[in-house]
matplotlib code that plots the C-alpha trace (Angstrom):
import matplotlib.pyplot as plt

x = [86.2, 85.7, 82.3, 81.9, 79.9, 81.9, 83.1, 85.5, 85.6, 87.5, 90.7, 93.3, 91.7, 91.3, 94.7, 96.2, 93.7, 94.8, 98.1, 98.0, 95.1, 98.5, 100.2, 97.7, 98.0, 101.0, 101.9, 105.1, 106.2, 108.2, 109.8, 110.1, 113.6, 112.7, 109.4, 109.9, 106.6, 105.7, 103.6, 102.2, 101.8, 99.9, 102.0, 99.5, 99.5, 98.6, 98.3, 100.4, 103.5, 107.3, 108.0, 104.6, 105.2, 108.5, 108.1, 104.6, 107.6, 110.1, 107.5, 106.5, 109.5, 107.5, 106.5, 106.9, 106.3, 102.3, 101.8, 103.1, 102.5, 100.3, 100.1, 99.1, 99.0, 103.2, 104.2, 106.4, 106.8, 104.7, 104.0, 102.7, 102.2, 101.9, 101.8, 104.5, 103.6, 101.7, 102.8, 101.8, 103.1, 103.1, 104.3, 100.8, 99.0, 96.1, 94.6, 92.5, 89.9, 88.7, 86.3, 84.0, 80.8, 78.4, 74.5, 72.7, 69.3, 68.1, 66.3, 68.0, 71.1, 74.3, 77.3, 80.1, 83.7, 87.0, 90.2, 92.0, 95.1, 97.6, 99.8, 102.7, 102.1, 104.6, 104.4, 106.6, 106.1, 107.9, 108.8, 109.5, 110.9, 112.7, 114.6, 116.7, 114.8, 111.3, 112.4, 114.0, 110.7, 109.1, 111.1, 111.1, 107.5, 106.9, 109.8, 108.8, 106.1, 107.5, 108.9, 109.4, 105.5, 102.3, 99.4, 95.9, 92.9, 90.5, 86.8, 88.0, 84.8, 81.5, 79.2, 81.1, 82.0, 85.8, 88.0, 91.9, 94.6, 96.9, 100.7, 102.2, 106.5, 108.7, 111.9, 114.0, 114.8, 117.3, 117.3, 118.5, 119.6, 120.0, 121.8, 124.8, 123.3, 122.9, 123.0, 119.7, 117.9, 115.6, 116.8, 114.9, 115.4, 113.5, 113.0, 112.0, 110.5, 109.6, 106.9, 105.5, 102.3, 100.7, 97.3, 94.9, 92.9, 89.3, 87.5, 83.5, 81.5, 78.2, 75.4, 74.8, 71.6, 72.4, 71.9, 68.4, 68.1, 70.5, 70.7, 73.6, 72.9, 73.8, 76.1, 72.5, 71.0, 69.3, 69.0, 69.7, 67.2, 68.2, 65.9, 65.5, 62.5, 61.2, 62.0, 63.1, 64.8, 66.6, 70.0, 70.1, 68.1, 68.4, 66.4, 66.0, 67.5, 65.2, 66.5, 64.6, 65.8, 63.9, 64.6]
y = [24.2, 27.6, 27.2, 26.8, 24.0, 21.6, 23.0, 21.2, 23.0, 20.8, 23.0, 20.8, 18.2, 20.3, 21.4, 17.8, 16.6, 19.6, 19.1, 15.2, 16.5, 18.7, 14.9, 12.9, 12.3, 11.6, 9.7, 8.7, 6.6, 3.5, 2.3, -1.7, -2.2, -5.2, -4.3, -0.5, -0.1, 2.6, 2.2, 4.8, 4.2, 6.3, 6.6, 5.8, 8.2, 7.3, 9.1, 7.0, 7.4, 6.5, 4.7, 1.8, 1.9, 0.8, -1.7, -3.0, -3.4, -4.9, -7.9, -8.9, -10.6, -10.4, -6.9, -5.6, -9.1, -8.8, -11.9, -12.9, -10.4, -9.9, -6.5, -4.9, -1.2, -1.1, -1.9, 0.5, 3.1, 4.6, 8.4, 8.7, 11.9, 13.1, 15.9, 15.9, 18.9, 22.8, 25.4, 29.1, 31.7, 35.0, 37.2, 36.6, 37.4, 39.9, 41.3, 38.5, 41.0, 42.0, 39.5, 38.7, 39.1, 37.7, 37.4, 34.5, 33.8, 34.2, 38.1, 40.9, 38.5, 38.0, 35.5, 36.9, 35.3, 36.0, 36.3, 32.7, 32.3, 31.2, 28.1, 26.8, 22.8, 20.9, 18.2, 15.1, 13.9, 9.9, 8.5, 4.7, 3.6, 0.7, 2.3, 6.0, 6.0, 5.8, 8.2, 10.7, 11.0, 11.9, 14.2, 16.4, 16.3, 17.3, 20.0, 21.2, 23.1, 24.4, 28.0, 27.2, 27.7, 26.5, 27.6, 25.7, 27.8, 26.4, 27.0, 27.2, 28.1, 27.9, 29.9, 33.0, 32.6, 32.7, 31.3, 31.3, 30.8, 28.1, 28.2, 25.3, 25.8, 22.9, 23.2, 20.6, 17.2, 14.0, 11.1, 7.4, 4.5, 0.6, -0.4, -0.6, -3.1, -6.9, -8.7, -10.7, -6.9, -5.4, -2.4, 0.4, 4.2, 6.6, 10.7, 12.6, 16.2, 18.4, 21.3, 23.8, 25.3, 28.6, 27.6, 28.9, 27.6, 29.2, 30.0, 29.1, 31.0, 33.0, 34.4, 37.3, 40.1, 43.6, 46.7, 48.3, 51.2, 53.8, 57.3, 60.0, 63.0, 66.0, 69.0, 71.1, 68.7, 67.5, 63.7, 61.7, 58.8, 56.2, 53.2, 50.4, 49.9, 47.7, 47.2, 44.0, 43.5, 40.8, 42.0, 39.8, 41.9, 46.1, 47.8, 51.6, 53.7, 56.6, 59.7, 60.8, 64.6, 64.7, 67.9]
z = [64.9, 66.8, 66.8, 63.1, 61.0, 59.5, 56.0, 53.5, 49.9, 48.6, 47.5, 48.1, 46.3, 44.0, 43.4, 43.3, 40.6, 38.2, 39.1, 37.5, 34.9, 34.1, 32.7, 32.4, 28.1, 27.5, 25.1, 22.5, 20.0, 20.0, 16.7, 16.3, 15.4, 13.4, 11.3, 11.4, 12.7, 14.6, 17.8, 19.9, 23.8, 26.0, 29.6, 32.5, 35.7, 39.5, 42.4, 44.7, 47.3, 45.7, 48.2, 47.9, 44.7, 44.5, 46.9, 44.1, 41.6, 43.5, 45.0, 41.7, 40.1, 36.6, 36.5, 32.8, 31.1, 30.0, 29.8, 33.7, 36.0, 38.5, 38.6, 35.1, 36.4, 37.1, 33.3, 32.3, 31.6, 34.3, 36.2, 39.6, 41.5, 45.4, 47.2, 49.9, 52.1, 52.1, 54.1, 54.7, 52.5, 54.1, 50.7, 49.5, 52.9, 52.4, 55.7, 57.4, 58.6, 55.1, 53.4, 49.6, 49.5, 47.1, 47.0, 48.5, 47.4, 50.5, 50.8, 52.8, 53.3, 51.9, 51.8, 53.2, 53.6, 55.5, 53.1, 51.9, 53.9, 51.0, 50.6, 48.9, 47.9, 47.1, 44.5, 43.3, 39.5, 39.2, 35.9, 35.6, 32.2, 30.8, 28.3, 28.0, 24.9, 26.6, 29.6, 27.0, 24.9, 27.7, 30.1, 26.6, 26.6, 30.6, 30.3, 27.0, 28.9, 31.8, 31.5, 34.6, 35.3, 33.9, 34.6, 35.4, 36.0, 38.7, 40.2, 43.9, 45.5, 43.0, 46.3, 45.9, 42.6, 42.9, 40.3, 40.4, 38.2, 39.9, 39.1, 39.3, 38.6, 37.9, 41.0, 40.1, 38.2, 39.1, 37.6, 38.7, 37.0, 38.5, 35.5, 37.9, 39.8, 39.4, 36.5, 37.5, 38.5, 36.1, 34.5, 35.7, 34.9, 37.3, 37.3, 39.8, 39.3, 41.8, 41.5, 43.5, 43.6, 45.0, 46.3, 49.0, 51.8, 52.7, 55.8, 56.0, 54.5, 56.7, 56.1, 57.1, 56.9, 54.9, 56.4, 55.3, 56.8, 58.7, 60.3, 60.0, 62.2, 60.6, 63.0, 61.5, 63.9, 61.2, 60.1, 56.9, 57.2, 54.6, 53.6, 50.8, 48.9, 49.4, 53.3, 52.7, 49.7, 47.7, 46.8, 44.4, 41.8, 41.8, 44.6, 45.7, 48.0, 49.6, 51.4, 54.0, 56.0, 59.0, 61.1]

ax = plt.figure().add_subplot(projection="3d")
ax.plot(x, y, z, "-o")
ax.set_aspect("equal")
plt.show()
């Protein structure tokens, strides 16, 4: 685009796999009413839509029976995850004209790159559950560690060496429950939470040479001649300056 070679960092990506890295070992205990014995069941998490995965629960009239159904990834209790949109966020807008530079490995050249325009994602957390129980143990365990905020720290771009902190902050919570429904439905119990999370997105990076030698003409009429040493160097490791007057 505008001339540019394809780039793709990989931010978003990134941002939506620490978002469910955020849930995904959660676990809780389940006391059998009849033995007393206590079982602990680790909740699985998928990135997937609501909506397909409602419909994946409603086809298959055996969902939740182990032994039966056909799809053994929607036993309950369940989390899935997706981003529903990103847009610009112009309180965190630096000027787009200034840029990070960082050495390239390549002589007398350097990496240079155009400030991140910044984003605000927009995540949805589902919860499935049989049981109040279930759900109860483990909306306290999501909202235990919200404040509203939590924070995941990221390697956004490895070339330049740019790591960020990303905030993810819990917006909201509602909860449904079909109990009301039919007597031949399955009860389900379902929470939605919603997050949001202040990300960037980058420009490509260039590479660009390094000035190695300049002139300032002095009101004197003299010159300031100023040169590296060697006349090529490799900013990557220290290299000298020489100062040169020439009348």
């Amino acid at each position: 685009m505008l001339g540019n070679t394809p780039f793709n960092f990989r931010t978003i990506e990134k941002i939506i796999s620490a978002f469910g890295y955020i849930f995904s070992d959660i676990s809780f205990q389940r006391i059998d009413p009849t033995t007393s014995a206590i079982k602990t069941i680790k909740v699985p998490i998928t990135q997937a839509a609501k909506d397909k995965w409602a419909i994946r629960e409603i086809e298959d009239p055996d969902a939740g029976d182990e032994a039966r159904q056909r799809h053994v990834q929607i036993v309950l209790p369940r989390l899935g995850y997706e981003m529903t949109n990103f847009t610009f966020d112009p309180s965190r807008q630096l000027p787009p004209i200034n840029y990070r530079v960082n050495v390239s490995g390549n002589g007398p050249t350097a990496l240079v790159q155009l400030n991140p325009v910044p984003q605000i994602f927009d995540f949805e957390l589902y919860l499935q559950t049989r049981t109040l129980s279930d759900s109860y143990a483990i909306v306290e365990q999501i909202s235990a560690f919200f404040h509203p905020d939590y924070v995941v720290p990221i390697i956004d771009i490895p070339e330049m060496n740019i790591r960020r902190d990303i905030i993810f902050t819990m917006t909201g919570k509602s909860h449904s429950d079909s109990y009301e429904g039919s007597m031949m439905d399955k009860r389900v119990i379902e929470w939605t939470f919603n997050f949001q999370a202040l990300g960037h997105i980058y420009p490509p990076i260039r590479e660009k040479k390094v000035i190695t030698n300049t002139k300032v003409f002095m009101d004197n009429r003299e010159s300031v001649v100023l040169t590296t040493s060697p006349a090529a160097p490799n900013i990557d490791i220290p290299y000298d300056v020489i100062e040169t007057i020439v009348p």
